[in-house]
N, C-alpha and C positions, 0 to 999 in steps of 0.2 A: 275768671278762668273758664274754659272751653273744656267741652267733650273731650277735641282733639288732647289737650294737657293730659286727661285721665287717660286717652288710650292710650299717649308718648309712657305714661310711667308706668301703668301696672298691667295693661294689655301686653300678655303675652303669645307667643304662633309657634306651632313647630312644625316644620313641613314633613309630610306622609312620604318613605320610603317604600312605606310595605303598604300595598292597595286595599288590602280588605279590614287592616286595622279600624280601628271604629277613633275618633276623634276626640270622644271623652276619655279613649282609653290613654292614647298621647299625652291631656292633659295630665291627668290623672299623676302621670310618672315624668310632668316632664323637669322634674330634678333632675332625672335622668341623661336628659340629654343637654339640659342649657351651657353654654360655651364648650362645646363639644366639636371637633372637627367633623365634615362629614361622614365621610366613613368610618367614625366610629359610634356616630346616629343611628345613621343606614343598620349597625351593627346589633344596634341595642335596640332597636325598633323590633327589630327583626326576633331577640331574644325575647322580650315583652310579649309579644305579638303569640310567639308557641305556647309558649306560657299559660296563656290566657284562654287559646286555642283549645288546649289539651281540656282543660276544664269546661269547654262545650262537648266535648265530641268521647263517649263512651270509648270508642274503635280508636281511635288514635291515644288515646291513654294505656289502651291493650299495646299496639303497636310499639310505642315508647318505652313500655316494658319488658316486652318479648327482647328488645333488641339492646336495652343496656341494663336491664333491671331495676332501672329509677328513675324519676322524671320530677322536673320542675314544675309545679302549681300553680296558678293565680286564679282565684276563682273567691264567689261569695257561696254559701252554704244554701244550698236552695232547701234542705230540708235536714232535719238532726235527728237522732234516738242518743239517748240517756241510759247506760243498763245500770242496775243496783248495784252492780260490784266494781263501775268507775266507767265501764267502755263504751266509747263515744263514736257514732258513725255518722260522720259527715258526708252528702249527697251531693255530689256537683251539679250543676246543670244540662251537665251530661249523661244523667244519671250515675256516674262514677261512686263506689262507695270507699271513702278515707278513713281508715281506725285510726283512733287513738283514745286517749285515757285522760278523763277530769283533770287529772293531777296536772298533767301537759297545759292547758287551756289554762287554767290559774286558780287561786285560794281561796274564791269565793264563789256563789251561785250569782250573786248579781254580775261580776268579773267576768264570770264563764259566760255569761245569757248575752254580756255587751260584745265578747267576742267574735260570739257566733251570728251574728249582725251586722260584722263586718266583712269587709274584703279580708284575705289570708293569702301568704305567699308560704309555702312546703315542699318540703323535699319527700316524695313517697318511695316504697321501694315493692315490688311484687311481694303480693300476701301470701302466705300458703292456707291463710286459716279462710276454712270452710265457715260463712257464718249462718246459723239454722233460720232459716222462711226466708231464705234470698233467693233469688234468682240466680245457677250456676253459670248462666250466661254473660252474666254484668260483672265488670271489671271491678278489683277488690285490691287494694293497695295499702301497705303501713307506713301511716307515718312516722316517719322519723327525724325533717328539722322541721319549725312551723313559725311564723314570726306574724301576729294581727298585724294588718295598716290601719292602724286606728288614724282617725280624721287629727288633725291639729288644725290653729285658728290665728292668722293672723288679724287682730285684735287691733293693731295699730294701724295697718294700713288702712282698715272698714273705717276706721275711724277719721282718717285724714279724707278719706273720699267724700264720708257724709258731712265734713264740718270745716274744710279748708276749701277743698272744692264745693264748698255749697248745692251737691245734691242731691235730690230725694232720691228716699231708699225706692220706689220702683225705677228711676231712672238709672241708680247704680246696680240696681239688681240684672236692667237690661244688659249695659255695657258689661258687667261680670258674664253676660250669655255671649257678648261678643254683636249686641244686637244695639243699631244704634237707637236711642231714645227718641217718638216721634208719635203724635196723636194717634195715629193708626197703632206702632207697636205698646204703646202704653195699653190699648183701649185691649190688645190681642192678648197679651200678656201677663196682664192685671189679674185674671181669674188663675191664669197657673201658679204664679205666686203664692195664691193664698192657702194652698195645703202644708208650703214648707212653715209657715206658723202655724201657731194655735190660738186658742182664746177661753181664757182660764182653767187652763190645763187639758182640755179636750181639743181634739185634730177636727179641722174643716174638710168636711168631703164637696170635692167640685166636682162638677160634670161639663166637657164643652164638647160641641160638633162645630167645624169649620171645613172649609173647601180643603182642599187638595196645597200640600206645598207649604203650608204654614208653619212647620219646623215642630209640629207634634213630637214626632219618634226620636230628634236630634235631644229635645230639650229634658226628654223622657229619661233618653242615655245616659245623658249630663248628670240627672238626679240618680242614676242609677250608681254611678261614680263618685261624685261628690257628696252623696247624701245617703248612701246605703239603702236605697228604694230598690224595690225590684218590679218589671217591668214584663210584662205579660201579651204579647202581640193579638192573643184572644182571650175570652172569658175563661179563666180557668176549671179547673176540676177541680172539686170539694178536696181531692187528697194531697195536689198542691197546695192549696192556699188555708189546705188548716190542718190535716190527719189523715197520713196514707197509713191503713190498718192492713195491709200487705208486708210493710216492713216496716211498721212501728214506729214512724217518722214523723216531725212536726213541720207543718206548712211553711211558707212563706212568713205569715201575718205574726209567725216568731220567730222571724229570723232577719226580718225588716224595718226599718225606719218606715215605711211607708208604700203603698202597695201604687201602679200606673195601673190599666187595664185598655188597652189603644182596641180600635174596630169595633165599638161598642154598638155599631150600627149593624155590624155581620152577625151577632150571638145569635149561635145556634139554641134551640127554644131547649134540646135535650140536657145541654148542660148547664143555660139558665134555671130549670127547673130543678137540677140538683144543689146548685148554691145559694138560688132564692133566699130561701127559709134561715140560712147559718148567716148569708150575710146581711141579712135585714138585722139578725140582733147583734153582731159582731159592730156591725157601722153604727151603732145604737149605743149603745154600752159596754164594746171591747171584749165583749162574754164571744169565743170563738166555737163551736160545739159541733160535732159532727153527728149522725145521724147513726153510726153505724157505733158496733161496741169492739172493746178489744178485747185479745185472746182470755182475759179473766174475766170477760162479761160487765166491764165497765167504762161506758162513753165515756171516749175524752173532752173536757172542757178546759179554756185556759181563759185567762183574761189577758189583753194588748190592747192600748188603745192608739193605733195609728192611721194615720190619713187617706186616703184612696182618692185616686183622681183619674175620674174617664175622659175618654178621648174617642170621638169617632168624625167620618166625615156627610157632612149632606150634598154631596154630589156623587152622583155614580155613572162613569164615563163622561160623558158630557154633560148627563139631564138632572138640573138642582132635584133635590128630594122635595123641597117646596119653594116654592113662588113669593108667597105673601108671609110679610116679620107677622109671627102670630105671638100668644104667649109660649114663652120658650120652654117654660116646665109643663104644662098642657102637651104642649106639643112632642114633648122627649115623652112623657109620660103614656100619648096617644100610640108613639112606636115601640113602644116597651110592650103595651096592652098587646098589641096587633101580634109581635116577637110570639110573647109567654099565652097568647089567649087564653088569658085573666088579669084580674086588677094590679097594676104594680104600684099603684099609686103610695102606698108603704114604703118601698124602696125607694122612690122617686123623691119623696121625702126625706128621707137621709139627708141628701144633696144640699147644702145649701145654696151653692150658686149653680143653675140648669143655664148654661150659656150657649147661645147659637150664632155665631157669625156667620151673616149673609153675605156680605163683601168678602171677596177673593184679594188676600193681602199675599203674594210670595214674597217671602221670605229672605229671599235668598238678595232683595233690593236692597235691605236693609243692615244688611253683613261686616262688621268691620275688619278689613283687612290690611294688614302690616307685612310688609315686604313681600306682597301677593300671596301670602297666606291667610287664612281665616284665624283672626284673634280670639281671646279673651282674657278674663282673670283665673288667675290659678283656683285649683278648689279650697285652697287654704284662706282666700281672700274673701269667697262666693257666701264660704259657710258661714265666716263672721260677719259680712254683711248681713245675712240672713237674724245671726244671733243675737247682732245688734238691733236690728230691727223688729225683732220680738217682745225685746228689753223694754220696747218702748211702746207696745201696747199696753191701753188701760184697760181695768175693768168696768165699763161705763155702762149700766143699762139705756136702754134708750125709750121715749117715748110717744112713738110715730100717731099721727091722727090716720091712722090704717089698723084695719081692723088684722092684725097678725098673734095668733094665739099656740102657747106648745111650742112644740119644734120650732115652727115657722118662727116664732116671736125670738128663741135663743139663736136661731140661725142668722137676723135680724140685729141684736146685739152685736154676736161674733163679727158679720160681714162690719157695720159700722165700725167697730172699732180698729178692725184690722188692716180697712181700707184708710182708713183715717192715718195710721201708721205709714205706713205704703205711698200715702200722697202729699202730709204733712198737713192736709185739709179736711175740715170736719165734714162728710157730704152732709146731704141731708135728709133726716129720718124718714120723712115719708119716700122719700125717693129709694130707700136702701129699702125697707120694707117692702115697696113694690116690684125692688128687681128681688127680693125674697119671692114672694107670688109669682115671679111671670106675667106682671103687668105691664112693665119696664126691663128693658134689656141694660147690660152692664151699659151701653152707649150712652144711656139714659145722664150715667157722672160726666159726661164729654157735650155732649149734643143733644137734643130732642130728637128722638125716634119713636114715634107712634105705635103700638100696636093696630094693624090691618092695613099699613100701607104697605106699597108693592116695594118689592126689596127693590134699591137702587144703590150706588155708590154714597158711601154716606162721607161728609165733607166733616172731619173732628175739630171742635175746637177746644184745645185743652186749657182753654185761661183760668176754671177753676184751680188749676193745678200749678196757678199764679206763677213761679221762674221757671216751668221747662221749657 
């Protein structure tokens, strides 16, 4: 069987009525529209789309309400408070604040904490209640219907794709993005992958810089939708991503499957040096802690332990940010120093895979499209691919003739055994431990690439990765 077979069955497209919709969001819903005529597409696109809207934009949720006194939600919880006596303020992304009450959300605190990590569709209605240390400026709405979109998993199809169609879970991982499977996208794609697993119970933090156009922010979306990630276009503020003590609210890092952080090359050094500190021990051991105290004089601390994966690029305008393949963790670790001026090599360590592609892959070559639209697999298919492929990681120590100690050495483990998953081929240790180091680059599983030759188009040869 062929590619093409798997896109004829479970690739699916839905063509964009409404232009500023975002693509993961189509996916996302498109129950929604599958054998639908068009105009009543065009229709529902279109309902989706405000929906969605409103829960970006403070001003337009105000709007929505001045003018009918309620308004349709879709939105994920960017931030939560808890009161003692049940009542819940959920934060949009628009900064919007949504009441409601424990009781509403469900019967338990694990129940409540998996909901509030999800996407949510509500019916609000203008609030009258004044709530105390909020800002009288920011739009204030009650809920009254609320219905989680918790994920569901098709379990059989993941299944028929990895074992009828005979292929490897990174190769069905691509086509679930809609990308087709190919030396170059394997080699691209391989590191992003490896945050949506784990490795024995603990999240992989990756880092990559690539050129311009390589489907970063698309694939970003996708996780944001399909996987409950939340997605950061700059380094954020301490009181996003863990205790805004303004309004008593919990960051991102619990309210997410998994945190993106894209332009990791633009951070500004003032806000780096506010998160430094919480998320060296947060990417460490899940301990998230802010700095500052609350209204009863006691820091918040939480424990999460979830994934983070950067994204920046090494060109700007035209001019690569360097020349020559060097060591790739040295080398992010050199522009972190120059950023923060001081040592970040702590943070840097976190990381376990520091990936730099020099070759300029667009993306957009590579695209599988059905009836001239852009395909993929539904997120119900994507995430059991993913779960199934978890399933199948071991816990193998490894024992590299490379000197890898601490971190380095668990990170080392993890990458083995995950990539091992991912490609159905065992690499090999010493080579995993040195793209550990920054001796070897991910290309290193593909082809021989040198550390200190002049970056050139690199030619993949994926035969270890024996049928793709």
């Amino acid at each position: 069987m062929t590619y093409q077979d798997v896109i004829d069955e479970y690739l699916v497209s839905v063509k964009k009525y409404i232009k500023d919709i975002p693509h993961p969001l189509l996916v996302a819903f498109y129950g929604e529209f599958d054998g639908l005529n068009e105009d009543v597409v065009r229709a529902r696109q279109q309902e989706i789309y405000n929906m969605y809207n409103i829960s970006l934009s403070d001003e337009s949720l105000a709007i929505e309400l001045a003018l009918h006194d309620e308004a349709e939600v879709i939105f994920k919880p960017e931030n939560y408070s808890v009161f003692p006596d049940g009542r819940v303020i959920l934060v949009t992304r628009g900064g919007s604040y949504l009441l409601t009450h424990v009781k509403e959300l469900g019967k338990t605190r694990e129940e409540i904490e998996n909901i509030l990590s999800n996407w949510i569709y509500a019916i609000v209605k203008r609030s009258k209640v004044k709530t105390k240390g909020f800002a009288s400026s920011i739009t204030t709405a009650r809920v009254v219907e609320f219905e989680p979109l918790t994920m569901n998993y098709e379990f059989d199809a993941a299944k028929k794709i990895l074992n009828d169609y005979d292929l490897l879970p990174i190769e069905a991982l691509l086509l679930a993005n809609g990308i087709i499977p190919d030396g170059k996208t394997i080699r691209l794609f391989l590191p992003r992958f490896i945050p949506l697993l784990n490795y024995n119970g603990m999240p992989i933090h990756v880092m990559q810089l690539t050129n311009t156009d390589s489907g970063k922010s698309h694939f970003a979306a996708r996780l944001e939708f399909a996987f409950n990630f939340t997605t950061f276009s700059e380094m954020p503020s301490a009181a996003k991503l863990i205790y805004d003590a303004r309004n008593y609210t919990k960051g991102a890092v619990f309210t997410s499957e998994g945190i993106v952080i894209d332009e990791v090359d633009k951070i500004k050094k003032e806000r780096f040096d506010e998160v430094y500190q919480p998320l060296n021990t947060g990417l460490e051991n899940g301990i998230w802690r802010r700095g500052v105290q609350t209204s009863k004089g006691v820091r918040l601390e939480g424990y999460r332990l979830i994934p983070f994966l950067l994204f920046g690029n090494i060109i700007q305008g035209e001019d690569p940010l360097f020349k020559y393949v060097k060591n790739p963790r040295r080398l992010v670790n050199d522009m972190f120093d120059n950023l923060a001026r001081f040592s970040t090599y702590s943070f840097i360590e976190r990381f376990a895979v520091v990936d730099v592609v020099y070759e300029r892959i667009p993306i957009t070559k590579y695209v599988v499209f059905k009836d001239g639209v852009a395909g993929c697999m539904r997120d119900s298919v994507y995430r059991a691919l993913v779960k199934t492929t978890q399933d199948e990681i071991r816990v193998k120590p490894t024992n590299p003739n490379v000197n890898v100690q601490g971190r380095l050495k668990r990170h080392t483990d993890a990458l083995f055994n995950v990539v091992s998953a991912l490609t159905g081929v065992e690499p090999d240790e010493d080579v995993i431990a040195k793209i550990v180091l920054g001796e070897l680059s991910i290309d290193a599983l593909f082809t021989k690439t040198d550390v200190g030759e002049e970056v050139k188009e690199v030619v993949y040869d994926v035969s270890p990765l024996s049928d793709v």
